[in-house]
C-alpha positions in Angstrom: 0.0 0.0 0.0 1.6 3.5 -1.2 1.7 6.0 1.6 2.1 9.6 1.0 2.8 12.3 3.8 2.2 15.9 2.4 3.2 18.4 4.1 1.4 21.9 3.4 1.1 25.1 4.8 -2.8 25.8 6.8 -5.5 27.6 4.9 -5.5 25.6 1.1 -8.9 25.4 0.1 -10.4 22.1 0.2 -10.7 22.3 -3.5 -7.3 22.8 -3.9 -6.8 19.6 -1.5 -8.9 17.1 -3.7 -6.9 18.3 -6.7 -3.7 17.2 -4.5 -4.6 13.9 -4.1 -6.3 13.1 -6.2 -2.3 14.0 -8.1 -0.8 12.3 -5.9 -2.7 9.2 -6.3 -2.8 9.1 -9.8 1.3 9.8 -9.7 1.7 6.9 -7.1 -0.6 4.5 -9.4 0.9 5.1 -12.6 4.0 4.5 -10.6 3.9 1.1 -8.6 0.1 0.1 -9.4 -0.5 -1.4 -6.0 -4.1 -0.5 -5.1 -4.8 1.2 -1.7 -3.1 4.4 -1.9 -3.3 7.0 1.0 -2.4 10.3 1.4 -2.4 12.5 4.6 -2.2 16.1 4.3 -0.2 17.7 7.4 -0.6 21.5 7.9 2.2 23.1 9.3 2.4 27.0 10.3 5.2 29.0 8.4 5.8 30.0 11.5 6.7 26.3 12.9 8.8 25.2 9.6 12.7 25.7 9.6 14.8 25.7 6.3 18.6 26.0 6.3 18.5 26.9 9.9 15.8 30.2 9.3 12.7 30.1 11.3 10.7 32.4 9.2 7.4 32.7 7.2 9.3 32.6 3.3 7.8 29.7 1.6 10.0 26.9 1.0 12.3 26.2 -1.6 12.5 22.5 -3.5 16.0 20.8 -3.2 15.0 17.3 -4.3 16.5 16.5 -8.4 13.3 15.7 -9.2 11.5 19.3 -8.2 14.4 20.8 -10.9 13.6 18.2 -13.4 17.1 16.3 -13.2 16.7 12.8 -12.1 19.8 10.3 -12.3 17.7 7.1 -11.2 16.7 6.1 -15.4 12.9 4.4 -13.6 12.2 8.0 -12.6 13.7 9.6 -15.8 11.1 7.4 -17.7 8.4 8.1 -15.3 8.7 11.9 -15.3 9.4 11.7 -19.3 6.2 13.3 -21.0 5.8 15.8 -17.8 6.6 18.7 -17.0 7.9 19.8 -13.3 6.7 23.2 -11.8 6.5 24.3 -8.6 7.7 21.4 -7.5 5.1 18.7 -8.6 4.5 17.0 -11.7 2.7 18.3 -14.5 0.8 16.1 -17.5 2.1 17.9 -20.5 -0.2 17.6 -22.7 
């Protein structure tokens, strides 16, 4: 069973959240296709996130290869081939 842990600042519309995962679930699907995928969505306050040792309200910044599009592990580079990455999630291109 996929598990993903989201972590989010408070206040996204529960719109927005459905859209999410429903991502995330189709992401983890096309993936691994084991069924019973679950997300949880964890709110944290800017105020109570840290980033390179600065306890401030700036959003966060992506580090991970995959958030910049580079991706040495050739499974993912197939994966992610036909998407586009912005923001720091993957995009259908269409």
């Amino acid at each position: 069973m996929p598990v993903a842990y989201i972590d989010v600042p408070p206040g996204i519309r529960i719109d927005a959240k459905k859209k999410l995962v429903k991502e995330v679930f189709v992401t983890l699907d096309e993936a691994y296709g084991v069924p019973d995928t679950r997300s949880f969505l964890r709110e944290w306050p800017l105020e109570q996130v840290s980033q390179d040792g600065r306890l401030d309200s700036a959003p966060a910044h992506h580090r991970h290869p995959a958030s910049r599009g580079e991706c040495t592990e050739p499974r993912m580079a197939r994966f992610l081939s036909g998407r586009r990455l912005g923001c720091g999630r993957a995009e259908h291109v269409a």
